[in-house]
C-alpha positions as CSV (number, residue, x, y, z in Angstrom):
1,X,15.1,15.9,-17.2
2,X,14.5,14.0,-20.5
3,X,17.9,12.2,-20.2
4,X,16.5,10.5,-16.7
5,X,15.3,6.9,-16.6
6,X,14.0,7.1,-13.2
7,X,13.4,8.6,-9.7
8,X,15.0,7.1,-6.5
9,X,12.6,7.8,-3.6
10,X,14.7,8.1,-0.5
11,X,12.7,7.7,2.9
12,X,14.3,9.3,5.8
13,X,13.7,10.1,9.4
14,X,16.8,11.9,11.0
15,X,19.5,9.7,10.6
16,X,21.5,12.5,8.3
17,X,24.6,9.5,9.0
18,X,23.3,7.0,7.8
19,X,21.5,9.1,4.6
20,X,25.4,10.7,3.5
21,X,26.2,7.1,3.1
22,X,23.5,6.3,1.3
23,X,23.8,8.9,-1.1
24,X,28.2,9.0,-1.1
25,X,27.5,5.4,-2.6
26,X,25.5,6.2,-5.4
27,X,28.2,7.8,-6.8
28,X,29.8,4.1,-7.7
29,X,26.2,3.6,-9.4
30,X,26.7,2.2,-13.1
31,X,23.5,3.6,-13.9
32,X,23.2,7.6,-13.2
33,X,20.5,8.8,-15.4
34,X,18.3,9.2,-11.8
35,X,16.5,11.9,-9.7
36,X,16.8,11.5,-5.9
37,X,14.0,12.8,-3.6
38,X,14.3,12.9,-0.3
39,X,11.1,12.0,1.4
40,X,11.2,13.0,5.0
41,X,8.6,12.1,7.3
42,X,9.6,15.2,9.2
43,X,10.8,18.5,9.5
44,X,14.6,18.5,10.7
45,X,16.6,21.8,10.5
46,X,20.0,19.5,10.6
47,X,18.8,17.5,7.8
48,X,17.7,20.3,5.7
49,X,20.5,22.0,6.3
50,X,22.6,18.9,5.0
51,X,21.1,18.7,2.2
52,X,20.9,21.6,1.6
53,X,24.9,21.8,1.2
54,X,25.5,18.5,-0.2
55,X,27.2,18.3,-3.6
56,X,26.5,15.5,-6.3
57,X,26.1,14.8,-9.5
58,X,22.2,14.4,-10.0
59,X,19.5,16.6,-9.5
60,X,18.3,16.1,-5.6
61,X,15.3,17.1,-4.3
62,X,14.1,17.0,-0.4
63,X,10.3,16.9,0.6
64,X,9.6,17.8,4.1
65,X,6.0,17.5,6.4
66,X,5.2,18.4,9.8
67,X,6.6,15.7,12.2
68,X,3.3,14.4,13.5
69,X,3.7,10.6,14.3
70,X,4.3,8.0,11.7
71,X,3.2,9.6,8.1
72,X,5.1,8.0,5.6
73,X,2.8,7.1,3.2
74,X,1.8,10.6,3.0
75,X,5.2,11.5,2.5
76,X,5.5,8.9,-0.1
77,X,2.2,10.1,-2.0
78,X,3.6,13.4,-2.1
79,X,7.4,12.2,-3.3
80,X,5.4,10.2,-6.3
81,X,3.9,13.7,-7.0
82,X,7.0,15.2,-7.4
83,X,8.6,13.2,-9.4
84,X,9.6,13.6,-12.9
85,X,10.2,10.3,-14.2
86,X,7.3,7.6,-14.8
87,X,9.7,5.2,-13.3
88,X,9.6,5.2,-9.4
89,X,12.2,3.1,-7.5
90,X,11.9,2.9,-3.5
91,X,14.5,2.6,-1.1
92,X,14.9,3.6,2.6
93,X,17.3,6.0,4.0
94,X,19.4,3.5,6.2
95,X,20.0,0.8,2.9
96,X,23.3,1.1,0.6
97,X,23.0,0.0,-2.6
98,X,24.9,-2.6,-4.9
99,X,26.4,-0.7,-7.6
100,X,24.6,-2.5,-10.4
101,X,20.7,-1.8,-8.1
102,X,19.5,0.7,-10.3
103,X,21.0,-0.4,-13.4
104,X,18.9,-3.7,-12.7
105,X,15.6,-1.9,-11.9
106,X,15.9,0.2,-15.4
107,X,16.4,-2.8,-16.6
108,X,13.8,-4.8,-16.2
109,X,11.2,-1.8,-16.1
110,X,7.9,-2.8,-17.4
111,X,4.7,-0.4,-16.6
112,X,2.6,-3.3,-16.1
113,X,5.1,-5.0,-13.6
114,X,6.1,-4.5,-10.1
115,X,9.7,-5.0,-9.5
116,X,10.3,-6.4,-6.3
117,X,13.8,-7.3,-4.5
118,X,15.0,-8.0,-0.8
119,X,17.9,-6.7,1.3
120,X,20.7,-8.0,3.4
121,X,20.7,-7.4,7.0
122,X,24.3,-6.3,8.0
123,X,26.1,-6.8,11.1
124,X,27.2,-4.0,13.6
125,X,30.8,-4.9,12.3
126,X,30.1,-4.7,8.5
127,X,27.2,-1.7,8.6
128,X,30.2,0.4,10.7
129,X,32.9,-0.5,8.1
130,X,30.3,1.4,5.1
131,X,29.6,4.1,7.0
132,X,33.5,4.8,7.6
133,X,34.0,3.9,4.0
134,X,31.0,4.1,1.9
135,X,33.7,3.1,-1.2
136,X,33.5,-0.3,0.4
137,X,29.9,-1.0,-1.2
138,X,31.9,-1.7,-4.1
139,X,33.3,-4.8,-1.9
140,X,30.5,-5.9,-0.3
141,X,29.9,-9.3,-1.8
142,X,32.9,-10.6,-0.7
143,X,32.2,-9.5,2.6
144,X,28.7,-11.2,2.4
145,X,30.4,-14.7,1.7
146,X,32.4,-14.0,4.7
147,X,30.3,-13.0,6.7
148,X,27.8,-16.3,6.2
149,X,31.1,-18.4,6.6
150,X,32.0,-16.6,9.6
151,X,29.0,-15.9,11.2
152,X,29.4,-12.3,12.1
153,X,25.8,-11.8,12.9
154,X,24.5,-10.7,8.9
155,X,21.2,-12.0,8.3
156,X,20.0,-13.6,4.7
157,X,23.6,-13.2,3.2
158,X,22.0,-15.1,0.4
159,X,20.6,-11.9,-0.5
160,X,23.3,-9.9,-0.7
161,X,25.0,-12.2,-3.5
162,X,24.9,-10.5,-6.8
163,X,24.5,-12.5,-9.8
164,X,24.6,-10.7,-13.6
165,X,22.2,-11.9,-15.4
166,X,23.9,-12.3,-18.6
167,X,26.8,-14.4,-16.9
168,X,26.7,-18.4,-16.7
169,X,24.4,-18.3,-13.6
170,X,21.7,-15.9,-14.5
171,X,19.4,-18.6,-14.3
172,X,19.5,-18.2,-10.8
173,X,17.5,-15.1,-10.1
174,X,15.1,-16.6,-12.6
175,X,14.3,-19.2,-10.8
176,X,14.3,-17.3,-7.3
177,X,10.7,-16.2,-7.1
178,X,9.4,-13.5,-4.5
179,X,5.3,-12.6,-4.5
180,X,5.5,-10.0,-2.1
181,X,7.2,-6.5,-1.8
182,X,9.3,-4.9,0.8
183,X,9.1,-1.3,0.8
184,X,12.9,-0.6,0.9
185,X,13.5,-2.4,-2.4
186,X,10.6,-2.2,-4.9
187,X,9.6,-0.1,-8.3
188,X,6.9,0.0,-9.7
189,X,5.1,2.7,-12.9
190,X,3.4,5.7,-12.2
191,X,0.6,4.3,-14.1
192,X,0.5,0.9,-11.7
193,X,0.4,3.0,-8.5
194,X,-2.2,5.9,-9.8
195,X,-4.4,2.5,-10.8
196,X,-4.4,1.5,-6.9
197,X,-4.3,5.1,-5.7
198,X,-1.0,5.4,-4.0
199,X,0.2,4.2,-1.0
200,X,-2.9,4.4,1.6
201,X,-2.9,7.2,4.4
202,X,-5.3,5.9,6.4
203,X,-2.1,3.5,8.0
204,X,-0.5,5.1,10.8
205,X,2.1,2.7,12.3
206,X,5.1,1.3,10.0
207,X,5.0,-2.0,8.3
208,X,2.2,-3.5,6.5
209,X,0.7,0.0,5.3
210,X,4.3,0.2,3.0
211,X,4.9,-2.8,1.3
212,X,2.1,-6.0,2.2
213,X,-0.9,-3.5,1.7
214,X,0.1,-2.5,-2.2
215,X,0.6,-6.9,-3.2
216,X,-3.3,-7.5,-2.8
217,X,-4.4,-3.7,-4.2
218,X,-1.6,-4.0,-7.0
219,X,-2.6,-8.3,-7.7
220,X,-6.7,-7.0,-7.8
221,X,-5.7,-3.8,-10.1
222,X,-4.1,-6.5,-12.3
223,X,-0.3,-6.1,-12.1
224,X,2.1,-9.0,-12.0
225,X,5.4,-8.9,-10.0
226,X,8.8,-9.8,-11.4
227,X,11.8,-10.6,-8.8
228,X,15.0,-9.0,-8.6
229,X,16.2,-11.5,-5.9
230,X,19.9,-11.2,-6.4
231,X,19.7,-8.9,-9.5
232,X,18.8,-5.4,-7.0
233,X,20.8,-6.4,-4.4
234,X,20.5,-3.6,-1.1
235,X,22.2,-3.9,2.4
236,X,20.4,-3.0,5.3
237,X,22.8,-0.7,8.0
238,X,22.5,-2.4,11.3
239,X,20.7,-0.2,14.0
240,X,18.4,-1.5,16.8
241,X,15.2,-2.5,15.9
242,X,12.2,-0.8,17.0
243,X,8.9,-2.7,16.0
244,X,5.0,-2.3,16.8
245,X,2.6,-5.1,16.7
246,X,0.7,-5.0,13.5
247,X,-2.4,-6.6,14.6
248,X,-4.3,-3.4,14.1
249,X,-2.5,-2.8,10.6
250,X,-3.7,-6.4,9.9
251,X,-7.6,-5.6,10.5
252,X,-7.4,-2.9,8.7
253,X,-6.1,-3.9,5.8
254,X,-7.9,-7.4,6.2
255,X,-11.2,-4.9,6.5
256,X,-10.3,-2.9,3.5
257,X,-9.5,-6.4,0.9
258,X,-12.6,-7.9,2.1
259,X,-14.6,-4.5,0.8
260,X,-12.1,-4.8,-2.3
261,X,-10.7,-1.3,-1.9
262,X,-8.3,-1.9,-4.0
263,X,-8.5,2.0,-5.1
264,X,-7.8,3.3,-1.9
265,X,-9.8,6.1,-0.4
266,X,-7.5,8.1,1.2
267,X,-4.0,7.7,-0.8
268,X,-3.2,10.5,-3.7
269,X,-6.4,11.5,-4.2
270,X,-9.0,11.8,-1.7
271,X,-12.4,9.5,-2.4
């Protein structure tokens, strides 16, 4: 556990096909010094029993709760818990990873920053060629260009260009800001989220509760935020969307900032 230089949180909800390609391409990783936890949001036999056969390389964890509506931050409260790193890395279970991600998130670790990156939304065409071939994240950029020049239906192929920041254009993601988080592509310290409390319970639908809720808490607790815009480059596998309105999300949270609950009441401690 010493050698480890941080903990990938996996969140998952019973895609076990989309999660095997997630986790067959961390293999091409350049950085393996991580944990994996699975954070389930759920109870599934499959899903326990695949992981509970699948063979790797790092040590693998899976967290499981009752299935009782959307709970994911209580899931995630309880992954953070369980982690033994100081370094926590988010992703979601239907996102592949550039081979160089984690490598770029150890690298610009800083317990008073907030790393925050964005992900590529992949066409039916490309997100069915990785899950035949998870090998083929090692290709990926190429297809991004294509796919922008082609217009195969991939959304912010921008994103999914990786630049290395020591090469001629590293000034590139230096200059490409982002001031908000989205909770498939983020890290963060265990101190920075113990300051704000963890992720807040008291959301029950998907969305702002993840990601937009912890930029005010984490600004107010004093934390800054660093980009990885082209440095943690992700891929999002195509699926059809499912969304709920997030007006009541919004009064909440627009209730709680006004009251500047920053600390929030119900996250991993109860106040």
């Amino acid at each position: 556990m010493n050698r480890l230089r941080c903990s990938l949180i996996i969140s998952v909800y019973k895609n076990i096909r989309f999660l095997q390609a997630v986790l067959d391409g961390l293999n091409y990783q350049t950085e393996q010094r991580f944990e994996v936890i699975i954070s389930e949001d759920g109870e599934s036999e499959e899903m326990r029993t695949f992981l509970a056969h699948y063979s790797c390389s790092w040590p693998l964890y899976h967290l499981t709760q009752p299935d009782e509506g959307w709970q994911k931050n209580r899931a995630l409260n309880r992954a953070i818990v369980s982690a033994h790193t100081d370094h926590l890395v988010f992703i979601d279970g239907d996102c592949m990873l550039h081979p160089r991600f984690i490598e770029m998130h150890v690298r610009y670790f800083d317990p008073q920053k907030i790393l925050a990156g964005k992900r590529v939304m992949l066409s039916e065409r490309l997100s069915e060629r990785l899950l035949d071939n998870p090998k083929e994240v090692m290709h990926m950029q190429h297809r991004m260009m294509s796919a922008l020049v082609c217009h195969q239906g991939t959304e912010r192929a921008e994103e999914g260009v990786f630049i290395d920041p020591d090469g001629p254009l590293g000034c590139i993601p230096r200059m490409r800001k982002l001031e908000y988080l989205t909770g498939c592509n983020m890290s963060f310290s265990r101190q920075a989220i113990t300051a704000i409390n963890g992720f807040d319970e008291d959301y029950t639908l998907p969305a702002y509760g993840e990601d937009t809720d912890l930029v005010w808490r984490f600004r107010m607790a004093g934390f800054t935020f660093v980009s990885l815009r082209n440095l943690a480059v992700e891929y999002h596998l195509w699926h059809k969307k499912g969304w709920n309105s997030q007006e009541e999300n919004q009064r909440m949270g627009a209730e709680k900032q006004a009251r500047g609950e920053y600390q929030c009441k119900n996250g991993l401690k109860k106040l």
